[in-house]
C-alpha positions as CSV (number, residue, x, y, z in Angstrom):
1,X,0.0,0.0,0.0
2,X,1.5,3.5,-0.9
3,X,1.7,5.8,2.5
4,X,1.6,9.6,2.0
5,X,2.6,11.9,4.5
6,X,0.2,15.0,4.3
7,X,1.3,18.6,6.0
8,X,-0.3,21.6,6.5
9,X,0.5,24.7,8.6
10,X,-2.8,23.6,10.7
11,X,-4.9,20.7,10.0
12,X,-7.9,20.7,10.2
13,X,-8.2,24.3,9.4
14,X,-11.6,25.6,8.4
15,X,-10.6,27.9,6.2
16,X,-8.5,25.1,4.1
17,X,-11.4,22.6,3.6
18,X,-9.4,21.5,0.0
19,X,-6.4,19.7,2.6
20,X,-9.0,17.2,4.1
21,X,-10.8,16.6,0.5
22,X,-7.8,15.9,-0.9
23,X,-6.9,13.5,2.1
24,X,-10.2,11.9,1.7
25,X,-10.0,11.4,-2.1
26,X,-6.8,9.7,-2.0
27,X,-8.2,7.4,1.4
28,X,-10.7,6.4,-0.9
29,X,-9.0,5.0,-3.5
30,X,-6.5,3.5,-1.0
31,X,-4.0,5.4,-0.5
32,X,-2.5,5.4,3.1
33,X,-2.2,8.9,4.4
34,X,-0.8,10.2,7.4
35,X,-2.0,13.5,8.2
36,X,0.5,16.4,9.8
37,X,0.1,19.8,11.0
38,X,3.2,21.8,11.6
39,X,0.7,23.6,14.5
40,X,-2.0,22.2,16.8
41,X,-5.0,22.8,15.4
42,X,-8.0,25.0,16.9
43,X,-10.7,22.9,15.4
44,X,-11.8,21.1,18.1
45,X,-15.4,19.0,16.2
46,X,-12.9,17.2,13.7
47,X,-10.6,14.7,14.1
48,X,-7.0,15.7,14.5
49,X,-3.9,15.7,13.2
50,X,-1.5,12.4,13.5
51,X,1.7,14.3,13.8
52,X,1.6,17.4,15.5
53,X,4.9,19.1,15.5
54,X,4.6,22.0,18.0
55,X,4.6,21.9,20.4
56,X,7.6,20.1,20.5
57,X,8.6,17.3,23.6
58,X,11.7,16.8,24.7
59,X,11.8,13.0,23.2
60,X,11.5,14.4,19.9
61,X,14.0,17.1,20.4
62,X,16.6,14.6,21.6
63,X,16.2,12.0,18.3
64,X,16.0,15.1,16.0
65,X,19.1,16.0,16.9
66,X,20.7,12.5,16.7
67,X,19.3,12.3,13.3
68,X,20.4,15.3,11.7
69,X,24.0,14.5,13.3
70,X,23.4,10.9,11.6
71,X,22.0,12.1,8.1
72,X,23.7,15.8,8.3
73,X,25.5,14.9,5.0
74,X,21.6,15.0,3.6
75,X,20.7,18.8,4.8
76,X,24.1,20.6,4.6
77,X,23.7,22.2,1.5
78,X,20.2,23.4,3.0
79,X,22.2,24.9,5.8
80,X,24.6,26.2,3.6
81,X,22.2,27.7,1.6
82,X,20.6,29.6,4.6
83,X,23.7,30.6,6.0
84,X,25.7,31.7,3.2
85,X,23.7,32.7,-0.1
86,X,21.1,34.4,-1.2
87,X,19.8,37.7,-0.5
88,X,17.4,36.9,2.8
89,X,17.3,39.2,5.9
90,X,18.7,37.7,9.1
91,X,15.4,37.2,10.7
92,X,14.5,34.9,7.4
93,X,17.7,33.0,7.5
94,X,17.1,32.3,11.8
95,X,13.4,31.3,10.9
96,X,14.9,28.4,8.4
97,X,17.5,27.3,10.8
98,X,14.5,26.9,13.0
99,X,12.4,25.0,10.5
100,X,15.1,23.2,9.5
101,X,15.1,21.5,12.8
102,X,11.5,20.9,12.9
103,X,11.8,19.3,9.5
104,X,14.2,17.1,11.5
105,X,11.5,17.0,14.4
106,X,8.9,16.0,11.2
107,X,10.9,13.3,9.9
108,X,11.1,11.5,13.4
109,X,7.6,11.8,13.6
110,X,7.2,9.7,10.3
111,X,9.7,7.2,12.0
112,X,8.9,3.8,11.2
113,X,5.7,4.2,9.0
114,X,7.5,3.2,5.6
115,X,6.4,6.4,4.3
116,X,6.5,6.8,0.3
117,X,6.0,10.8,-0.4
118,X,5.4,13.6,1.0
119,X,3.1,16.4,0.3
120,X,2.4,20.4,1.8
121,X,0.3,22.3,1.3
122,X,1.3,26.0,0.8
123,X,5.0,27.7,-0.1
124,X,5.6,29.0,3.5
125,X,7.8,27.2,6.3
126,X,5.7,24.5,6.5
127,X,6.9,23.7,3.0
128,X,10.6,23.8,3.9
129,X,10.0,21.3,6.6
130,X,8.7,18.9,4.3
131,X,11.4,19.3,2.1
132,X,13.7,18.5,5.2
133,X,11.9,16.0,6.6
134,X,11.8,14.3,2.7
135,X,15.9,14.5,2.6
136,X,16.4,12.8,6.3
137,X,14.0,10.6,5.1
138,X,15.5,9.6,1.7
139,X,12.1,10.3,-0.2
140,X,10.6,12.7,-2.3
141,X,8.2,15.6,-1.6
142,X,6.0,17.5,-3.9
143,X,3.4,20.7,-3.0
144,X,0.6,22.9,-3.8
145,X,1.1,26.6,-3.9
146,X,-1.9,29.2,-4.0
147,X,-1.4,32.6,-4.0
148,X,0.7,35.1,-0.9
149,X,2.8,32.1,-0.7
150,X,4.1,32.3,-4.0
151,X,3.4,36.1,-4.8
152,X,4.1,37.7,-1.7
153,X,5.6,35.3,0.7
154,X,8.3,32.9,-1.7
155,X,11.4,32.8,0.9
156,X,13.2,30.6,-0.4
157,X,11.4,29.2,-2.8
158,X,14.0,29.1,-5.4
159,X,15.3,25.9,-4.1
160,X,11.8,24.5,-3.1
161,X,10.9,24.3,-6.7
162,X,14.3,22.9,-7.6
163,X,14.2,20.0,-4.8
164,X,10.4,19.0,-4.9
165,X,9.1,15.9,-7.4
166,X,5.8,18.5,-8.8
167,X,4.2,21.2,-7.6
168,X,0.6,22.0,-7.9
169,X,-1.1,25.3,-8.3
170,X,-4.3,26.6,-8.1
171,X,-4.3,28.5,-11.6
172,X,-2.9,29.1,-14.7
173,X,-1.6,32.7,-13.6
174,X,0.5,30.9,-10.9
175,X,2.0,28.5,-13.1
176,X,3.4,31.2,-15.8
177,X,4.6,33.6,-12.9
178,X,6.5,30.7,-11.6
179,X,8.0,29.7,-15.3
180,X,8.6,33.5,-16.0
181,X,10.4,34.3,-12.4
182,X,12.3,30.8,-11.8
183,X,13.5,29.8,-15.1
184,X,15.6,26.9,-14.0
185,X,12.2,25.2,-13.4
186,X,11.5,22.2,-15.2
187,X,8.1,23.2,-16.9
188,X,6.6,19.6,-16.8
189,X,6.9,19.6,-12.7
190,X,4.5,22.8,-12.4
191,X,1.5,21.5,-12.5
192,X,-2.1,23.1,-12.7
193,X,-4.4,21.6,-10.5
194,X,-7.7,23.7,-9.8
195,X,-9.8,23.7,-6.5
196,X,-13.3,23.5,-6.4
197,X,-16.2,23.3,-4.2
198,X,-19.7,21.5,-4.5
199,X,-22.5,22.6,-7.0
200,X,-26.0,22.5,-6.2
201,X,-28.3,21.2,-8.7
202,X,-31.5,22.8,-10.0
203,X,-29.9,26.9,-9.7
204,X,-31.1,28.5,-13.1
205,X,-30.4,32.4,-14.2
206,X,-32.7,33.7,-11.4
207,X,-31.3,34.8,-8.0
208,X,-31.9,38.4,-7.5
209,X,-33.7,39.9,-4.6
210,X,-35.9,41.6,-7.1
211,X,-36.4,45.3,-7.3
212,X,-35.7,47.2,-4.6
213,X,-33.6,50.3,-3.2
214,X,-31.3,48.5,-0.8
215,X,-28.1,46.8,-1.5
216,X,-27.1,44.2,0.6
217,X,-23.2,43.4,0.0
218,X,-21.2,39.9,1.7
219,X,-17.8,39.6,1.6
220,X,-16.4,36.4,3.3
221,X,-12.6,35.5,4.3
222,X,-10.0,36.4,7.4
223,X,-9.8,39.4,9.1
224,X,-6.0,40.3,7.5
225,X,-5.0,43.1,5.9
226,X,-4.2,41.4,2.5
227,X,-7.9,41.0,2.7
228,X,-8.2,44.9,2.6
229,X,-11.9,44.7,4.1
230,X,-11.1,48.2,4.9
231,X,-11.1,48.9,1.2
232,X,-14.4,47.8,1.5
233,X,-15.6,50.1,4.8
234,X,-14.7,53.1,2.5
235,X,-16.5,51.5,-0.3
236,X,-19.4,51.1,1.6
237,X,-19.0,55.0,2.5
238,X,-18.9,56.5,-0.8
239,X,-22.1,54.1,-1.7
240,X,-24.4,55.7,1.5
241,X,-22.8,59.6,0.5
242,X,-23.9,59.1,-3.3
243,X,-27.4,58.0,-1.6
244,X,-27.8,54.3,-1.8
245,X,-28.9,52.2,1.0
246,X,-26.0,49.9,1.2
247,X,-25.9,47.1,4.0
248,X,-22.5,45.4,3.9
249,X,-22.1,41.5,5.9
250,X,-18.4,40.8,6.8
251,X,-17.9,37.3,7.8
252,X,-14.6,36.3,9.1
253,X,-12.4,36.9,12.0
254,X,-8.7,37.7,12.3
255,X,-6.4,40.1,13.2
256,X,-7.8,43.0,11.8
257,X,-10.9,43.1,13.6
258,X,-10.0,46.2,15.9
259,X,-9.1,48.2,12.8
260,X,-12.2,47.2,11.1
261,X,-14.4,48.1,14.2
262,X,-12.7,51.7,14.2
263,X,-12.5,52.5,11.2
264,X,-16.1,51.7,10.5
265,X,-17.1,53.9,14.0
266,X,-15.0,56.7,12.4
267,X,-17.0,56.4,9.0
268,X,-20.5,56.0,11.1
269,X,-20.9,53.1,9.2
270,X,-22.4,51.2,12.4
271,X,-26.1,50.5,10.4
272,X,-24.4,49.8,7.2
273,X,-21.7,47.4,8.1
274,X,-22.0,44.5,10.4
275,X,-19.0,42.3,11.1
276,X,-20.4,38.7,11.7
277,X,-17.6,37.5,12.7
278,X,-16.6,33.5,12.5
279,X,-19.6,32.2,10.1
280,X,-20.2,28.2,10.8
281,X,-20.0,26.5,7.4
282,X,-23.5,25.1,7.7
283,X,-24.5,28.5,7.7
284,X,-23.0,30.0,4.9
285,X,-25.8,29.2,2.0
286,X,-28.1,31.3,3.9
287,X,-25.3,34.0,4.2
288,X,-25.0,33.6,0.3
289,X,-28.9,34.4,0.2
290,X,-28.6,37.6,1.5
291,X,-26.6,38.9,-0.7
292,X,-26.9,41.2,-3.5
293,X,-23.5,41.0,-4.3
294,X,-21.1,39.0,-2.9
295,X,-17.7,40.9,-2.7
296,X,-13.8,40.3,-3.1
297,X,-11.0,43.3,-2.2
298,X,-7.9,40.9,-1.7
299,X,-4.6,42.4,-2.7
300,X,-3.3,39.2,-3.5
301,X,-4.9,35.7,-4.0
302,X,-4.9,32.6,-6.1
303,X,-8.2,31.8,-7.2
304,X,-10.9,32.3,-3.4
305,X,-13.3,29.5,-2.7
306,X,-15.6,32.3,-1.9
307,X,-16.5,33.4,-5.5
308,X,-16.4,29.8,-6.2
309,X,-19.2,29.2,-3.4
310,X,-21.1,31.9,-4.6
311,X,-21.0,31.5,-8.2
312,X,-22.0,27.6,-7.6
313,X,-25.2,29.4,-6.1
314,X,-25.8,32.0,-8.8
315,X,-24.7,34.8,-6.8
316,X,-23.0,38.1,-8.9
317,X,-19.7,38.6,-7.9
318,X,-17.5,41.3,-7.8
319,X,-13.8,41.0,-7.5
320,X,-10.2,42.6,-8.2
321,X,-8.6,42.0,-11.6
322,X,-5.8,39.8,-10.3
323,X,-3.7,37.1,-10.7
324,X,-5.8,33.9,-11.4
325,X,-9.4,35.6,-10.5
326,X,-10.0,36.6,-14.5
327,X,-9.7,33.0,-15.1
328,X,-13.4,32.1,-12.9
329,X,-14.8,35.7,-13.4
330,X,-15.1,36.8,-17.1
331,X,-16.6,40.0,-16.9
332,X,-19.8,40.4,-18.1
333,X,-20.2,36.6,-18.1
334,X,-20.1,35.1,-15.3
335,X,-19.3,38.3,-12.9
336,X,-17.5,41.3,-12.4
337,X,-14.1,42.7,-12.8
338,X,-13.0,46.3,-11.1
339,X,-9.6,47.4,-11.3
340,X,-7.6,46.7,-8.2
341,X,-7.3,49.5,-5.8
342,X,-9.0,52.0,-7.5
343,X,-12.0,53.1,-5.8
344,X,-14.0,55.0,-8.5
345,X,-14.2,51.8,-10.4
346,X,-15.1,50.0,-7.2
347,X,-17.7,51.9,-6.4
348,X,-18.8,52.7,-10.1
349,X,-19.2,49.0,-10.6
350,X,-21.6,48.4,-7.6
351,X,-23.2,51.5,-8.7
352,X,-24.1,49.8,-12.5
353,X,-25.1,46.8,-10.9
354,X,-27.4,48.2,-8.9
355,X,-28.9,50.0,-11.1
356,X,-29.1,46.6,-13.1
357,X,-31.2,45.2,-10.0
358,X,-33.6,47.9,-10.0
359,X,-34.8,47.8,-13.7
360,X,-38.2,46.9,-13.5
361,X,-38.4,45.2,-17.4
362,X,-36.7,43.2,-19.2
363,X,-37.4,45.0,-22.5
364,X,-34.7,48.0,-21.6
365,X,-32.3,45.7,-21.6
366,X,-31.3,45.3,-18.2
367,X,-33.1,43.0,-15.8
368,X,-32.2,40.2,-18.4
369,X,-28.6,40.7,-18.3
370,X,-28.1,39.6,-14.7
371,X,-30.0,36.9,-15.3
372,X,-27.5,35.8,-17.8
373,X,-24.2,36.6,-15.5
374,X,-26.1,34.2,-12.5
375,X,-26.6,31.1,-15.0
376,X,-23.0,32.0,-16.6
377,X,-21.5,32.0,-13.2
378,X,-23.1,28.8,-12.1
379,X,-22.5,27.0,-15.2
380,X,-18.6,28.3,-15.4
381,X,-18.3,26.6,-11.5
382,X,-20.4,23.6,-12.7
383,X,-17.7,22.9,-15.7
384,X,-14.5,23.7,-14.3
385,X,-14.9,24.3,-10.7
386,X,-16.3,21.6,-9.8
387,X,-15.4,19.7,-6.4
388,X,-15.6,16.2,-7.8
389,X,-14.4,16.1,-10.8
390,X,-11.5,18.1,-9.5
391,X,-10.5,16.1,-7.2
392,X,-10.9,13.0,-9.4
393,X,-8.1,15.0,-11.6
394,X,-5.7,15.8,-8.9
395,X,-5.7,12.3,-7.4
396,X,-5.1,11.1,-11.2
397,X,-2.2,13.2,-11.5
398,X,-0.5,12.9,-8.2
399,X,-0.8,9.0,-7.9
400,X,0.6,8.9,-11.5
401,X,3.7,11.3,-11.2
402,X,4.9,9.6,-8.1
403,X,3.8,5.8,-9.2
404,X,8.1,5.3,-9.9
405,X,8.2,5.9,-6.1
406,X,6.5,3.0,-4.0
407,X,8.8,2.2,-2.0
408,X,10.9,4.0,0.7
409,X,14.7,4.1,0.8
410,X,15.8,0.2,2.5
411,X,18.4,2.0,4.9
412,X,15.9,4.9,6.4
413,X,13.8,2.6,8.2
414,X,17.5,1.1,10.0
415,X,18.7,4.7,10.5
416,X,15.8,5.7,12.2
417,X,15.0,2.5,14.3
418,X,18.8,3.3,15.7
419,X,17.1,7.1,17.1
């Protein structure tokens, strides 16, 4: 039987649902996985990770460092790579001496399991581990980048990309900034491999809340500010000054919260803008009812589950011109595109959709024409961001480009039995 080792930065993660689908896919066509988180999880309803690496005991600590004295001759030029190249600050190069270790702290972990591969998801430190972990271990690791990992966050990725077997991405953007900025890359080892959530059946062009003044706006994700909800406070401003009666839902938490809460007293936004807070999953469709338009201000992204959830449901959509997001939201089509940062167009988008909502007939031209964006969006999800069939294509490709590998190294299980 083929064991996987599967990391994430926190498993289970609610926010991450696409880690434990993954997991499950692969189960089910019998693939052993062991699942890791690099921290202990806060989800306390689902079962939890099998390795846990902080915090860290004192056992662990003790064999990690007899194995990285054992197999140092497999890390050094990881070490040396940290220590003497590149151009990363001092506070990046202590942070992968550190990780470094815990890939060590991983790899005992995985002690004795006959693991085959490993896998992470994301580009940031938990990535680095694995890659550590996969060296002591005398296997192979491959992993999924989405978006501020690879656009905003890529320390050290340069020689992630070279060590790893494949990496995944979430989107065709990703894959060409990756071949554009790391040339030495192999092309045929960046791989596409697009999320996707469920669709529910019988959702036709209708959708809309009908005619009506108000404007009821949802925006769902963490409180961070690469979110740049406050983007979407001011929005929300210039839409009640220019006389429409906006009501904006924000659900999430995170560490912008105070900011938000502020900002939004400064604005006197208190009737107009609610901050929900953590929604429950189960709650979420009638979240997605609510809305009007359902709204994304990201900075930077790879392609949200959000717009996917609320495309699946025939919601409109409106969303930055960035990175991967033209590639589920064609203007026009299936949503809306407004040029990132720029408020005018921000608020001069809401401001035609709106006016969209309120045409009474069909026969100006209007009405119809949401209509038309609702199906489109829903039918776009349906055909290429769909759940199943994505996960079908990912399992298809990652049992099949690691296939050569079934078997671990014969002297790692002997190394490790000595620690």
């Amino acid at each position: 039987m083929l064991t996987l080792a599967y990391l994430a930065n926190e498993f289970p993660c609610p926010v991450e649902p696409y880690v434990g689908e993954e997991i499950t896919e692969l189960r089910r066509r019998g693939v052993h996985v062991i699942t890791g988180s690099v921290r202990e999880a806060r989800v306390f309803d689902s079962e939890g990770a099998e390795v846990v690496l902080q915090p860290i005991r004192l056992a662990v600590i003790l064999r990690a460092l007899l194995l990285v004295v054992r197999r140092w001759n497999c890390i050094s030029s990881l070490v040396a790579r940290v220590v003497a190249t590149g151009r990363e600050g001092i506070v990046q190069r202590i942070k992968a001496l550190a990780h470094t270790f815990l890939g060590s702290c991983y790899a005992v972990g995985l002690s004795g399991r006959r693991v085959d591969h490993i896998h992470v998801h994301h580009g940031y430190f938990g990535s680095w581990i694995a890659m550590t972990a996969a060296r002591l271990l005398g296997i192979e690791f491959s992993m999924t980048l989405h978006g501020s990992d690879l656009l905003l966050h890529a320390s050290y990725l340069d020689v992630k990309l070279a060590s790893c077997r494949t990496c995944f991405t979430v989107s065709e953007y990703n894959r060409t900034y990756i071949l554009e900025r790391y040339p030495d890359v192999d092309p045929q080892k960046v791989v596409v491999a697009r999320l996707g959530v469920e669709v529910p059946e019988g959702i036709g062009r209708t959708g809309g809340r009908g005619d009506k003044r108000s404007l009821a706006l949802v925006a769902v994700g963490r409180l961070h500010a690469v979110k740049d909800h406050a983007f979407l406070v001011r929005g929300c401003e210039r839409l009640r000054d220019a006389g429409v009666d906006v009501e904006c839902f924000i659900a999430g938490d995170g560490p912008e919260r105070r900011n938000l809460e502020l900002l939004i007293r400064q604005l006197g936004l208190e009737r107009e803008v609610m901050l929900l807070g953590h929604v429950p999953r189960r709650q979420m469709t009638s979240l997605y009812d609510r809305a009007d338009v359902v709204v994304l201000t990201s900075r930077s992204e790879g392609i949200p589950l959000v717009l996917m959830e609320a495309m699946a449901r025939a919601r409109i959509v409106l969303a930055p011109a960035i990175t991967g997001i033209p590639e589920l939201v064609v203007p026009g089509q299936t949503g809306f595109l407004y040029r990132p940062g720029l408020m005018d167009d921000f608020v001069g988008q809401l401001g035609a959709i709106h006016l969209l909502m309120r045409a009474r007939s069909v026969r100006e031209g209007r009405g119809g024409l949401l209509d038309w964006v609702r199906h489109g969006a829903h039918v776009q999800v349906r055909n290429n961001f769909n759940r199943k069939k994505n996960l079908e294509s990912f399992a298809d490709e990652f049992l099949a480009r690691i296939s050569a590998q079934t078997e671990s190294v014969p002297d790692e299980s002997l190394v490790l039995q000595q620690i």
